[in-house]
Each structure stands twice: as C-alpha cells, then as structure tokens.
C-alpha positions as CSV (number, residue, x, y, z in Angstrom):
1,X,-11.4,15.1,23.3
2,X,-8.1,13.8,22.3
3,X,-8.0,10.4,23.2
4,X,-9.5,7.7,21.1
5,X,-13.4,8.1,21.7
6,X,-16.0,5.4,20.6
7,X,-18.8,6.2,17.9
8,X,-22.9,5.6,18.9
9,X,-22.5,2.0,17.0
10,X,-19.4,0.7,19.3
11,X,-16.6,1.4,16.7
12,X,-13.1,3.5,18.4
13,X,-12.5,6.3,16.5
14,X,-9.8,8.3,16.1
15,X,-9.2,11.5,18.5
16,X,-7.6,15.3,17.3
17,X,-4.3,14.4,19.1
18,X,-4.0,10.8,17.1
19,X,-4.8,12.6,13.8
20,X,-2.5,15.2,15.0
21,X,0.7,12.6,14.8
22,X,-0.6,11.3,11.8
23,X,-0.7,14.8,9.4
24,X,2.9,15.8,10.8
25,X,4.1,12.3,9.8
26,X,2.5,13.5,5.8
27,X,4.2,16.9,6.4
28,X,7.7,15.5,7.5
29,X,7.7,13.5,4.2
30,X,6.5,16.0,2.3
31,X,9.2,18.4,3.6
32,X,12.2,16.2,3.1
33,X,10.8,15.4,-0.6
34,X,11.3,19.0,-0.8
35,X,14.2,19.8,0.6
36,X,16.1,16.8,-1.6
37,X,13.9,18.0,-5.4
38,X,13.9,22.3,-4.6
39,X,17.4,23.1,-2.3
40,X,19.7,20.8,-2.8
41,X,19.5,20.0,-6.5
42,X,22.2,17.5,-8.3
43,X,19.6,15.7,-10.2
44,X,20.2,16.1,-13.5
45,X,21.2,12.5,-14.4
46,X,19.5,9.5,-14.4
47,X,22.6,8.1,-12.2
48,X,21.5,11.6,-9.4
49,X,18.3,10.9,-9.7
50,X,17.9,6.9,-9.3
51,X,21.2,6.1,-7.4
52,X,21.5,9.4,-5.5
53,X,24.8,10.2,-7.1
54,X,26.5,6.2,-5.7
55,X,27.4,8.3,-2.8
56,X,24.5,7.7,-0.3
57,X,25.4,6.2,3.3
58,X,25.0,2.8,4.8
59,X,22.7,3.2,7.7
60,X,19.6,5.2,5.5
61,X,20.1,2.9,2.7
62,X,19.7,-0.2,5.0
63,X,17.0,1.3,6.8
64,X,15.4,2.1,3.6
65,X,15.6,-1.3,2.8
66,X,14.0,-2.8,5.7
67,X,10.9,0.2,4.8
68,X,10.9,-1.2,1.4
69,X,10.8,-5.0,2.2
70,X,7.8,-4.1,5.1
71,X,4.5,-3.1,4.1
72,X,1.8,-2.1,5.9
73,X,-0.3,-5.4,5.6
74,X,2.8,-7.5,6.8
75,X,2.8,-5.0,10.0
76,X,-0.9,-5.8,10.7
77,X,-1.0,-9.9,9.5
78,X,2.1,-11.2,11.1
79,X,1.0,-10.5,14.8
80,X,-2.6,-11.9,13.1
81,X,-0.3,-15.1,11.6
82,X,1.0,-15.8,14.8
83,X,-2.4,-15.8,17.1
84,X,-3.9,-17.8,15.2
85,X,-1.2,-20.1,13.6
86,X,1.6,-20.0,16.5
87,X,5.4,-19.6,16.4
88,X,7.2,-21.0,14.0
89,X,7.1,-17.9,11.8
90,X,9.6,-16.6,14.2
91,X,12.8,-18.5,11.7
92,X,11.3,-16.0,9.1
93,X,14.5,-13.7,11.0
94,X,17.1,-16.3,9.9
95,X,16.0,-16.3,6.2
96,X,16.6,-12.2,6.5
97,X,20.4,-13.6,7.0
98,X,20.5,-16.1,4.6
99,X,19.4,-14.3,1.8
100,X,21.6,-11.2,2.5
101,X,24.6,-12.9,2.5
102,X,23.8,-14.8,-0.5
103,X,22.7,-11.4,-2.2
104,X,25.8,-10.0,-1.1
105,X,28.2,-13.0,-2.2
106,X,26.6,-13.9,-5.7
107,X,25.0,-10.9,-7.1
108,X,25.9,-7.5,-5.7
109,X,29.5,-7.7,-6.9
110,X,28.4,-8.6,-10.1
111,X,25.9,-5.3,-10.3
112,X,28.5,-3.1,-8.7
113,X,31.3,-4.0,-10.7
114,X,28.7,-3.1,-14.1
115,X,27.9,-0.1,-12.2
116,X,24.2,-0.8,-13.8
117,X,21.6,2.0,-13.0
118,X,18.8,-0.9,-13.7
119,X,19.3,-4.5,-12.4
120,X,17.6,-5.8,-15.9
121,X,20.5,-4.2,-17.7
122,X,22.7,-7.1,-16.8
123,X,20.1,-9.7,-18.8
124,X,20.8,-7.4,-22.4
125,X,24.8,-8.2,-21.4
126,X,24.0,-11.9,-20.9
127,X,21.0,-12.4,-23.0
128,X,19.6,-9.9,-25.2
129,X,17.1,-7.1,-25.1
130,X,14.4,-9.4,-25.6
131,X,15.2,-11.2,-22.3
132,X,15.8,-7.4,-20.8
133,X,12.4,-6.2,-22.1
134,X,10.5,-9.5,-21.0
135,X,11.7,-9.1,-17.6
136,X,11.0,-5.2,-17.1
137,X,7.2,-5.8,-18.8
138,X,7.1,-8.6,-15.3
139,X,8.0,-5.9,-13.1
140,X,5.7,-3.2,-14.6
141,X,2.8,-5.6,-14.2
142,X,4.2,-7.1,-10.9
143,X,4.3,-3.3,-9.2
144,X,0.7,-2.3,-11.1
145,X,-1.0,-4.9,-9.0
146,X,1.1,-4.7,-5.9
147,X,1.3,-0.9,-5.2
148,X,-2.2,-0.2,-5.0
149,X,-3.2,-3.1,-2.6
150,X,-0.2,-2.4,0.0
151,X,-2.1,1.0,0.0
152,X,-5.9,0.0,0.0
153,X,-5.6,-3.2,2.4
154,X,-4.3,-1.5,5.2
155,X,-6.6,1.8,5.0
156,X,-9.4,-0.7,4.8
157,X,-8.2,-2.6,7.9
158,X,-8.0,0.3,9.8
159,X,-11.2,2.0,8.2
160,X,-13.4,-0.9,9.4
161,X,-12.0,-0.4,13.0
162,X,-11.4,3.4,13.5
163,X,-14.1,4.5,11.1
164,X,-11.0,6.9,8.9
165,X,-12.5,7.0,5.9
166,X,-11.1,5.2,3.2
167,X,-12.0,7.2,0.2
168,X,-10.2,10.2,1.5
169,X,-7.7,8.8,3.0
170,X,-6.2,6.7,0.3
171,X,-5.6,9.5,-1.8
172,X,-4.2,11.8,0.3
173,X,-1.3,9.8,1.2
174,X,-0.7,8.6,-2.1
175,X,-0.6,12.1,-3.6
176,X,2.0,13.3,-0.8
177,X,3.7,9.8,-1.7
178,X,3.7,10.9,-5.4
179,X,5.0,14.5,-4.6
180,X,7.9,13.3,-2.1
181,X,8.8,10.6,-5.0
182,X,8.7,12.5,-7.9
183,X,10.4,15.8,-7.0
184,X,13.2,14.1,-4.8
185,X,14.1,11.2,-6.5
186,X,15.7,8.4,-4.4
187,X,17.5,10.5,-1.7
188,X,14.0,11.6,-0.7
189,X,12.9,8.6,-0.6
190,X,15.8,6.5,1.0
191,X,15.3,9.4,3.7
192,X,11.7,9.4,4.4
193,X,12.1,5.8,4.1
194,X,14.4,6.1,7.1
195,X,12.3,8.3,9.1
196,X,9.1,6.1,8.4
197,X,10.9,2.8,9.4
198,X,11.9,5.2,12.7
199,X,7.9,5.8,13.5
200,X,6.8,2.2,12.5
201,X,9.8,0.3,15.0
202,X,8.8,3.3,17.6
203,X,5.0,2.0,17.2
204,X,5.9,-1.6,17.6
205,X,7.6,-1.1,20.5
206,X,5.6,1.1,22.6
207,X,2.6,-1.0,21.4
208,X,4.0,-4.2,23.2
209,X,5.6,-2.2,26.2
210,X,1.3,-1.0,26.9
211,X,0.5,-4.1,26.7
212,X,2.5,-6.2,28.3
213,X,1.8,-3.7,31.0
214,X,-1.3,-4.1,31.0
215,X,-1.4,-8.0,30.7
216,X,0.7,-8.0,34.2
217,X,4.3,-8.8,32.7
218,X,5.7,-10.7,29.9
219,X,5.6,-14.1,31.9
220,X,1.5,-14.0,31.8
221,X,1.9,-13.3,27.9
222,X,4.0,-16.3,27.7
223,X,2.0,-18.5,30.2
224,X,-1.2,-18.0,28.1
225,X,0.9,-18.5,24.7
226,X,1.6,-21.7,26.5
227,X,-1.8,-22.6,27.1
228,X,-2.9,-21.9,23.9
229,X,-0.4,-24.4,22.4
230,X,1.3,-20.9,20.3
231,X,4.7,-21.8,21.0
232,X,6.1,-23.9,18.3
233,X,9.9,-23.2,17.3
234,X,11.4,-26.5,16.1
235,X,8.7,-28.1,14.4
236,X,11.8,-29.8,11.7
237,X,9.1,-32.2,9.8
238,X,10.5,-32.0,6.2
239,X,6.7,-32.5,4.7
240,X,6.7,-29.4,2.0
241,X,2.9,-29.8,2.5
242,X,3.5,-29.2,5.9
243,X,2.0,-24.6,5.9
244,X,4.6,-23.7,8.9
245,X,7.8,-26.1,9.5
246,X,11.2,-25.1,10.1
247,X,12.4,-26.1,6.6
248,X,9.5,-24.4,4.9
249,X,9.1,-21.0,6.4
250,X,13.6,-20.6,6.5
251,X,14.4,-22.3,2.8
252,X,11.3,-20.9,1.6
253,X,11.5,-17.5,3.1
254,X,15.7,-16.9,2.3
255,X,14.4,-17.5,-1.3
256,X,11.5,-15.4,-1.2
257,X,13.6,-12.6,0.2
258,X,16.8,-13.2,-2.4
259,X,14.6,-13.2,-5.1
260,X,13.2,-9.3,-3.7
261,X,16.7,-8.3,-3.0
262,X,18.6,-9.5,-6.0
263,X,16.0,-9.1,-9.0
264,X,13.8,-6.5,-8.3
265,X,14.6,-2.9,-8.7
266,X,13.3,-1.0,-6.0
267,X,15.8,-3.0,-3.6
268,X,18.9,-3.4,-6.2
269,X,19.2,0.1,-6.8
270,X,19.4,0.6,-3.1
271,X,22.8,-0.7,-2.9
272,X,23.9,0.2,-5.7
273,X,23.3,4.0,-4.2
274,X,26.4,3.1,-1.8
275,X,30.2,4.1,-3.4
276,X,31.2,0.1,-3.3
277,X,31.0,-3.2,-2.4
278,X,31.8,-3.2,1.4
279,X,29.3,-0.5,2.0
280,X,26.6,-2.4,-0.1
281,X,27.4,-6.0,2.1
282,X,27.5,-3.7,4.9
283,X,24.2,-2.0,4.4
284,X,22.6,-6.1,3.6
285,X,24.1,-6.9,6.8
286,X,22.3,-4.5,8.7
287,X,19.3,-4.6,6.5
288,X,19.0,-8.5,8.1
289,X,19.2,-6.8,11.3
290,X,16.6,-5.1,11.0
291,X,14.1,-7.1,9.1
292,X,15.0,-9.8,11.9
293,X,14.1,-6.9,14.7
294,X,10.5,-6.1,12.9
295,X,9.8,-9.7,12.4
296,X,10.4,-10.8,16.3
297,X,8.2,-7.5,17.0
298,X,5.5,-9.1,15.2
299,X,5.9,-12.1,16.8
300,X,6.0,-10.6,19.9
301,X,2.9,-8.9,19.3
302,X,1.4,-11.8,18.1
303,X,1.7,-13.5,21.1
304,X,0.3,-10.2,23.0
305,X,-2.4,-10.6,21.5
306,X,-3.4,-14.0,22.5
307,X,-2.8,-13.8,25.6
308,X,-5.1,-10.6,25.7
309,X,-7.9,-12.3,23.5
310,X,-7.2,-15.6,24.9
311,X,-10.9,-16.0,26.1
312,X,-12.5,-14.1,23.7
313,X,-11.6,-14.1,20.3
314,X,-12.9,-11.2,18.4
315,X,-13.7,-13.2,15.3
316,X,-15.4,-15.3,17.0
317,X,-17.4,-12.8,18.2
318,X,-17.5,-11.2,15.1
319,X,-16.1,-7.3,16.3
320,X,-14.0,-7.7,13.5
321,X,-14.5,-10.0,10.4
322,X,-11.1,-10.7,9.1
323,X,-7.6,-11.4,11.2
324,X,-5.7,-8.5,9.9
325,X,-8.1,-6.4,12.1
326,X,-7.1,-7.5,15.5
327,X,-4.0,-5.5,15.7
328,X,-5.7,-2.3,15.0
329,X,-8.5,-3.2,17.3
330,X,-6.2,-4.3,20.1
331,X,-4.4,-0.8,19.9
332,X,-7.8,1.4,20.1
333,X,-9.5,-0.8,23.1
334,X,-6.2,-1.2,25.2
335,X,-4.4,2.1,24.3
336,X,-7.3,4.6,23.0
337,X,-7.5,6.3,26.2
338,X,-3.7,7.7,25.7
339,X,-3.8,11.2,23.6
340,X,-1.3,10.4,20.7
341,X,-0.9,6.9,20.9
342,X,-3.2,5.5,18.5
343,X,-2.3,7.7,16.1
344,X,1.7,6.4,16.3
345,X,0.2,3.2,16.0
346,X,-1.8,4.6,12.5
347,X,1.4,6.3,11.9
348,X,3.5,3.2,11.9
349,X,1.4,1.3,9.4
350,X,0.9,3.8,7.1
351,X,4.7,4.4,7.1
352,X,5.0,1.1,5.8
353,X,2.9,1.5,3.2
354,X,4.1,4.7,2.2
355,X,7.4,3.3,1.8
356,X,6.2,0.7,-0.5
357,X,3.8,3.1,-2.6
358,X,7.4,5.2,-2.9
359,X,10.0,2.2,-3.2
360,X,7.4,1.1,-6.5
361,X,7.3,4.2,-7.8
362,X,11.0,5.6,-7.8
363,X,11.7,1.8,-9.3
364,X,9.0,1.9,-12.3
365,X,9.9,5.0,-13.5
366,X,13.6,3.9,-13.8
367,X,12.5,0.8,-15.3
368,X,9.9,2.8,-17.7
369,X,12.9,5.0,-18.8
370,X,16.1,3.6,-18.4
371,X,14.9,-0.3,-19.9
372,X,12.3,0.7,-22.2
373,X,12.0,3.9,-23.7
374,X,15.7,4.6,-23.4
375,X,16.4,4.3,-27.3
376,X,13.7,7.5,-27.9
377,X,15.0,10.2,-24.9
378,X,17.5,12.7,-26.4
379,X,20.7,12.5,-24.0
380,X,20.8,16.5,-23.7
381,X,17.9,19.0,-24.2
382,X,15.6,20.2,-21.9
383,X,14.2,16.9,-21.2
384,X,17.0,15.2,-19.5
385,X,16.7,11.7,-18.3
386,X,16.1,13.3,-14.9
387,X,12.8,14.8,-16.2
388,X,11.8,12.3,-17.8
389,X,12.1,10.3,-14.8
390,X,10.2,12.7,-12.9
391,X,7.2,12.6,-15.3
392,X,7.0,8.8,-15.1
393,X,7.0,8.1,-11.2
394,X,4.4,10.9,-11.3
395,X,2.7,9.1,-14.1
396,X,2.5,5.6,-12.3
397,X,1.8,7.3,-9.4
398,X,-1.7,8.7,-11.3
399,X,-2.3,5.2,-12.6
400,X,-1.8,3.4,-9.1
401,X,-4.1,5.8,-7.5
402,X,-6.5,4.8,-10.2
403,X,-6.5,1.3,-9.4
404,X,-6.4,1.7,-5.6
405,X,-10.0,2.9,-6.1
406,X,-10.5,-0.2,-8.4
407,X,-9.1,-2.4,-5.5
408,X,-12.1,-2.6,-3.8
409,X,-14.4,-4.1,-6.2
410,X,-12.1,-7.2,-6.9
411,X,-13.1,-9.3,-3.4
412,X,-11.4,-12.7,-3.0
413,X,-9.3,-11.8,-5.9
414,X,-7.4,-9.7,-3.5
415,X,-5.2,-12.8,-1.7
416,X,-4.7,-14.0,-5.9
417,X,-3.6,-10.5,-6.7
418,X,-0.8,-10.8,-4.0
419,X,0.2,-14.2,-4.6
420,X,1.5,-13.2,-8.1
421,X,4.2,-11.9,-6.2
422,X,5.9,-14.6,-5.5
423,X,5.2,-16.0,-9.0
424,X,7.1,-13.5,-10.5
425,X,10.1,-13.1,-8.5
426,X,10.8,-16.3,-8.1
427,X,10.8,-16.6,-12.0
428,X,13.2,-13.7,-11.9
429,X,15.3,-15.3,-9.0
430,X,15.8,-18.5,-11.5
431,X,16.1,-16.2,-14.8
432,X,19.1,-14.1,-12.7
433,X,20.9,-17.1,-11.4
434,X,20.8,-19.6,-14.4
435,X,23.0,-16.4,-16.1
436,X,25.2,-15.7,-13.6
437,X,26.1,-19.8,-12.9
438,X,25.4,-21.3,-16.3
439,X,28.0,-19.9,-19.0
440,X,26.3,-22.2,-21.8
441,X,22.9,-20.7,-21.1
442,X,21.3,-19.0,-24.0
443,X,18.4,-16.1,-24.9
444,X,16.0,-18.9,-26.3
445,X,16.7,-20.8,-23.1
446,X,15.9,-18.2,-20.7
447,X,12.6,-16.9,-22.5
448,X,11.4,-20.4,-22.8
449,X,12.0,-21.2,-19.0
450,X,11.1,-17.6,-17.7
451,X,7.7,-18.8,-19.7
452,X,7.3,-22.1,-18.3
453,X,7.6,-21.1,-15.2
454,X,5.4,-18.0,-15.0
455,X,2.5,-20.2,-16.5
456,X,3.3,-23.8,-14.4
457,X,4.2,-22.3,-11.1
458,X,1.5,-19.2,-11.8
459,X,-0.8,-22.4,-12.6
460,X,0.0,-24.0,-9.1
461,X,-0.5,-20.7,-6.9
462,X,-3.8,-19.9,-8.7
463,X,-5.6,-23.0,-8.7
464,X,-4.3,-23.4,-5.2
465,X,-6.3,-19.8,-4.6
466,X,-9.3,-20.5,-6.5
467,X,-9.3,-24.2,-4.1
468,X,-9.0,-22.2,-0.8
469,X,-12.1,-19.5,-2.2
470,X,-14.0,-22.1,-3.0
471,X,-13.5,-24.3,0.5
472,X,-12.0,-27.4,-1.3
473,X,-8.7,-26.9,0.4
474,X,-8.5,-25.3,4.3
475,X,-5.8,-25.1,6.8
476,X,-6.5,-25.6,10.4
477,X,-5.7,-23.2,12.9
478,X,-5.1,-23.1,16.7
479,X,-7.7,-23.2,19.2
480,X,-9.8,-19.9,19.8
481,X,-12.2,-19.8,22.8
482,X,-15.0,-17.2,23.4
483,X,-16.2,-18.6,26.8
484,X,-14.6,-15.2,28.7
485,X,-16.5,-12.9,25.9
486,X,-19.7,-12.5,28.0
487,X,-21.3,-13.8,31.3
488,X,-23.2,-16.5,29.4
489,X,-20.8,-17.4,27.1
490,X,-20.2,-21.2,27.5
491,X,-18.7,-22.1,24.1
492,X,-14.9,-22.5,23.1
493,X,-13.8,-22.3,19.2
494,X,-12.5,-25.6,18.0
495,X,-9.7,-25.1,15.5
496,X,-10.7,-25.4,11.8
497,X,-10.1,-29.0,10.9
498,X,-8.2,-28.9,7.3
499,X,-10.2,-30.0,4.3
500,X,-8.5,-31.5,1.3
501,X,-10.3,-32.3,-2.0
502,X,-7.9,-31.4,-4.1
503,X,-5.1,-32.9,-6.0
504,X,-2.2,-33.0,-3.5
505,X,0.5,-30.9,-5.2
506,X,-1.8,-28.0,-4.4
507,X,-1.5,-28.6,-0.3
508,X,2.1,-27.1,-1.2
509,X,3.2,-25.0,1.5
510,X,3.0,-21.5,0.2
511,X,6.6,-20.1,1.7
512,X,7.8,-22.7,-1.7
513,X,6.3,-21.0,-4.2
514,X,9.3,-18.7,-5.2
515,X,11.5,-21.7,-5.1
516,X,9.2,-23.7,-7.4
517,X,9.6,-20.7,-9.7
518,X,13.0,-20.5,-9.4
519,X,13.9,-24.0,-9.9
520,X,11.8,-24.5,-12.9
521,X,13.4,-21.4,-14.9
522,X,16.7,-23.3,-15.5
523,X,14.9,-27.0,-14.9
524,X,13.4,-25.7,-18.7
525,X,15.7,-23.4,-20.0
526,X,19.3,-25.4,-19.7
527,X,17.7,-28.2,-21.3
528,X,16.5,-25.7,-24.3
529,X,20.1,-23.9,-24.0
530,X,21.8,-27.8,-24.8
531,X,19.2,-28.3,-27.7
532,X,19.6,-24.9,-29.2
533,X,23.2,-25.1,-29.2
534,X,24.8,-23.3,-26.4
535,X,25.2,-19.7,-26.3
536,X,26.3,-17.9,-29.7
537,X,28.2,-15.2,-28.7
538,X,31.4,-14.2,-26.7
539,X,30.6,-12.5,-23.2
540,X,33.1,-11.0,-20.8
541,X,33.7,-12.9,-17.4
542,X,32.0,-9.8,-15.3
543,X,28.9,-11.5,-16.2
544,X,29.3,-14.7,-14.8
545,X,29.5,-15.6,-10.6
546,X,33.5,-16.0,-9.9
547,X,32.9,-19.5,-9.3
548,X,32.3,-20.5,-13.0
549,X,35.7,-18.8,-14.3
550,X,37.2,-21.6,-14.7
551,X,34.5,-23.2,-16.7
552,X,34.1,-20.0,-19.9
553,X,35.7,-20.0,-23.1
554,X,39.0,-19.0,-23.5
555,X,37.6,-17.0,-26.3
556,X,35.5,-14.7,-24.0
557,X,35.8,-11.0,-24.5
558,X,38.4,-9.3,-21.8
559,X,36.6,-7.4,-18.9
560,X,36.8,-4.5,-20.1
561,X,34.8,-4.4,-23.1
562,X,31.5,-4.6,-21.6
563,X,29.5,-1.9,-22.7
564,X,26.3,-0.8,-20.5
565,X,23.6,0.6,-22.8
C-alpha cells in the first residue's frame, strides 16, 4: 500500500510512496554535494571553499539563509505555539525586517569592506586574539550542543507518531549531511540549502491548502480561531513579564535574529559569499522575505490546527504526549490516505534540519581552521586550507553524530540545552556592537563583560529552566476542550492557570533573553574600558560603525593598513 497505513496499536505509519519522496530528497543532496566537491572543482582555498569564491548569487544565498535560520523543530513547534498560545507570534515576521536592515546598515559593510573569511576575525582587529579565541571557543560549544538536538528532536517527534525509527534514521541523514558538507563545501550547501527550503515551503503549503479543504474553507478556520480566543495581534502591554506582547516577541525577536545574522558564522559567511555590498543587503532583504513567508505559514497552520482539534485536543487525550507532535499527527490522520504526501510533509522537516546539521558544520570547521589552528597549517603543501577544512566539517560531523545518540538520555535538560542559545548570541550581539560603536572600548573590557554576561544572563535563563522543570514557575495557555473526542466525553480543558513561586526577575519573557545578554556585555565592559584606561593601541576607522568617525583619534592608523591574519 502506498498511502499512510496504521500499525495494530493505532500509530500512522509511513507508506512505500511517502518513503519514496523522502530517499530522493537524501539522493538530490547527496548528488549536488557531488557535483559542487568531484566536477566542478575550484576549491583549493579556504576563500573557495568557505565563501564559494565571493561570487555566489543573491537568490540561493538568501534562500540558504532562510534554511539556515529554520530548523526542523521551529517547523513543528510554531504551528504547536500558536494552538495553544494564540496569535501574537505572528509580529515574529516584522523582527525578520528589523534585524536585516540593521544587519545590513551596521555590520555587513563593515565585514565586506575587511573582506573577512571568519566574522571573529574582526574581534583580533579590534580587540586581540584573546577576545577572537574566547568568542570562537562560544561558537564551538554553542554548535556542539545545538546541532545534534535540531537533528534528534524532530526524528523523535516524528518517530513517536509515524513509528520511523529513530536509531536508523538519525544517522543516515546525518552521514549524507556530512558527505554533501564535507566534499562541496559551501556552494553545496548554499544549493541543497536552496532546494531543501524549496521542499519545506512546498510542504507548508500544500499541508494548509488539505486542510483547509477539508475544514470547509478558511472562514471555518478563522471562525473556530475566534472561538477559541486564538486571535491576538495587538496585545501592546509593555509588561516584559508579559510571555507574548507585541513589544516582547518584535524587540525581542529583531534582536534574537541580529545577533544570528551578525555574529554567528554559519549566517555571516553567507553574505559575505556575494561579490558586494548591494547584493549582500539585497540577499538580507529577501532573506526577511522569506523568513516572514515561513513564519505566517506557521501561523497559519497553527490556526489549522485548532480549528481541526478544536473539540478534541490530542494532549488532552493523550494520542500524543508533547505539543510538537500535533503537526506531524495532523498530517498522517487528515492527509495519510494521499500516496506521497506525508512523506513531503517528513521531507519538509527534515530539510530543515538538514540545513542546520550542514549550515553548523560548514561554519565549525571554518572556525576550527581559519580562528584557531590557523598559526600551525602550512599555507602550500598537500594539505591546503581547503583539506583541512574538509577533514574538520567531517570531524564535527563524527562528533555531532556521537552526541545525537547521547541526546536522548539528557530528558528535561533538552529545553536548557536550547536555551543556551540565546545566551550566547546575545553575548556575542553586545561583544560585536560595543566594538563597532565604542572607539574607547578595550580587550580587558570586552573579556570582562563577554564574562559577566555569559554567567548573569546564563544564570537568569537556567534558573528560570530549572523553575519551570520543577513546577515553581508555569505559563497558562488557552483553553483546550475534549468534549467532541468521544460520545461520552463531557469534559472541556481549562487553561493552565500560571503559578509563580519564584523571584520575579525569572517571570522574564523569554523573547528578552538575547537582549539581556546584549545589553549587559557593554553595561560591564565600558565601565572596565574607562577604569582600565581606554584602548591602548591605534586602530584604523574600517573597524568602527561610520557613525563614530567623528568621535576616533586623529592618530588612528589610515584605512589601509589593516591587516587580516
């Protein structure tokens, strides 16, 4: 049969057809990883190999981006997000806007114009290497944690509801990741990227055209949104304890996704692949575009959802135990009966983790060679930076696969494990920007405040984690009814009152946690900067924002003697 069939226990499963789609999506990646590493060669420098030669085109390169900013649990929880928490996620599309033009004002011309190959170049040129070194250790750590949940999490979603098994499936994709990666360097991957982002839009879409369909029309989707009390859009309290306002989820989001897009590898050297400046604001521009498009998707699916499960919520009646699970249920009980079509669905999730695995990959090794071990690689010989390169994306790709099968064993330290991320880049986000607008800013300042706030703001997110595990700190959600599950079913879910017993700087909405981390990088370090006295050396005006000219030395070095090592 090869339409979704159903297991003796009641669990969907996946048919031939569906598993069909999902191997040729493998194979197409595998084949352009070849095509880019075996036939058309070039990569011999680092510059080939991790910038695609700076002649790569807008369109991949911002659709890339969108795959690399996407991952496969943010295409199964923000449909989950929004039936059970409403609307107002929806600004989440502005802050795509905001942030890209502020990337593309303040720190893409500063990168460009350096023509760095690593973004953690420009702190040696400002700082020093200790700064440069402190920062790429963050990343290392950062991506070791991140890479092998955005793999694991979704295969386990979808292994609890389609019965795939997760211990062969894992590896199998991440060893075609590794392959495509390694031997194609970032051409490969900007192009599967494009292809996978493709697959997961084409899922999204066909996904709410079923069902809508099969609801009756769009209008009975937003009647029982209504009903359920889902649609919030201007909820403009300024309380920061507040989970989902307006202010929280768009200042807190345009920082969350500036602090991605101007500090951390995988997306800098994106646009820094394009031959200038107007193609790189160009390919942010459409990059917003895009990320806006997925996010109202998700919302749109979120609201699909409801009105499907209005009656009967499946956690309630516990045919799935965790919210990230609806989606994929949803698909197999509404559109199992289609040959083909829930394997696009698998297809499109999987591409967005794919592109993450990738996206890390490509970025570590870069960051492994080019920021750490540069001093001890020979510049000719056999092993070119190129090789090198190669040996260390499949190297972290080894070690990620590694941990993806230690994933599983670390329960509820999962959501603490993810919440790191925002710990670090916004740290980075305020290490970055107190440079670029803060000529008197020193090396002691920034390794101080980097410091202080990796262990104050780490120290909020955590204990705010260990309250939520432990039940001392809840957020209500919206009302879910069962009463349509069954003929006798009489009962209607109440939402989940919120319980506080915790200090109140911990009810904090968590869309602020990369601009706490920001903030308190030059809160500390400009104070230490002043006390230290100032910075000690001359530094060419390249490194600073053009808005702080005026303000340098007139003893500064000329433009043209910075030096990129």
């Amino acid at each position: 049969m090869n339409s979704t069939t159903w297991t003796a226990g009641g669990a969907p499963k996946l048919g031939t057809l569906d598993l069909c789609v999902f191997g040729a999506m493998l194979l197409a990646s595998a084949a352009i990883g070849c095509y880019f590493g075996l036939f058309r060669g070039g990569q011999r420098s680092a510059v080939d190999y991790l910038m695609g030669g700076r002649q790569m085109g807008m369109l991949p390169v911002a659709l890339s981006l969108v795959a690399s900013f996407i991952s496969g649990i943010s295409i199964m929880g923000d449909p989950a997000e929004v039936y059970r928490h409403g609307t107002q996620y929806w600004i989440i599309g502005g802050s795509a806007f905001v942030s890209s033009l502020a990337v593309g004002t303040i720190y893409a011309p500063i990168y460009l114009e350096l023509q760095l190959t690593s973004c953690y170049q420009y702190l040696k040129l400002r700082y020093n290497e200790s700064v440069r070194k402190m920062a790429s250790v963050m990343f290392i750590i950062s991506q070791f944690l991140y890479i092998p949940i955005v793999i694991y999490a979704p295969a386990l979603a979808l292994s609890q509801v389609t019965g795939l098994n997760v211990h062969l499936i894992t590896p199998i994709i991440s060893a075609i990741c590794i392959f495509y990666t390694t031997i194609g360097g970032l051409r490969a991957v900007v192009w599967t990227d494009t292809l996978q982002t493709c697959l997961m839009m084409m899922a999204m879409v066909v996904v709410i055209a079923m069902g809508v369909t099969n609801v009756g029309g769009w209008q009975k989707v937003w009647d029982a949104a209504d009903r359920g009390a889902r649609l919030e859009f201007f909820n403009m309290n300024p309380n920061p304890l507040e989970r989902h306002t307006f202010w929280t989820v768009l200042i807190g989001q345009s920082v969350y996704m500036m602090s991605w897009c101007a500090t951390s590898q995988g997306m800098v050297q994106r646009y820094l692949a394009v031959p200038d400046l107007r193609t790189a604001r160009q390919c942010l521009l459409c990059f917003a575009v895009g990320l806006a498009s997925v996010k109202g998707l998700s919302v749109a699916t979120g609201l699909l959802l409801y009105a499907e499960y209005e009656n009967c919520d499946p956690i309630s009646e516990q045919r799935v135990t965790k919210q990230d699970q609806i989606l994929p249920l949803y698909v197999l009980e509404t559109a199992g009966h289609i040959p083909g079509l829930s394997g696009l669905f698998v297809v499109g999730v999987f591409s967005a983790a794919l592109s993450s695995m990738s996206t890390g990959l490509n970025a570590l090794s870069g960051v492994l060679v080019e920021d750490l071990f540069a001093r001890w690689i020979p510049p000719t010989g056999f092993f070119s930076s190129a090789l090198w390169l190669r040996v260390a994306a499949l190297s972290t790709g080894i070690v990620c696969v590694l941990l993806v099968m230690a994933v599983e064993h670390l329960g509820s330290v999962l959501q603490m494990a993810l919440s790191l991320g925002s710990i670090t880049n916004g740290t980075m986000l305020g290490l970055f920007t107190m440079g670029i607008f803060f000529p008197f800013a020193n090396s002691k300042g920034a390794l101080v405040g980097t410091l202080s706030s990796l262990v104050l703001n780490g120290g909020l997110v955590l204990s705010t984690q260990f309250a939520l595990a432990r039940g001392a700190l809840r957020h209500s959600f919206l009302p879910l009814s069962t009463i349509g599950c069954s003929e006798n079913s009489t009962t209607i879910a109440i939402p989940t009152e919120p319980v506080s017993d915790v200090w109140p700087l911990l009810e904090i909405s968590y869309m602020y946690y990369s601009l706490i981390g920001a903030a308190l990088v030059p809160m500390v370090g400009l104070p230490v900067s002043w006390l230290t006295g100032g910075r000690h050396r001359k530094l060419s005006p390249q490194l600073f924002s053009p808005y702080v000219h005026r303000f340098l030395p007139s003893t500064d070095l000329p433009q043209e003697q910075v030096e990129i090592k």
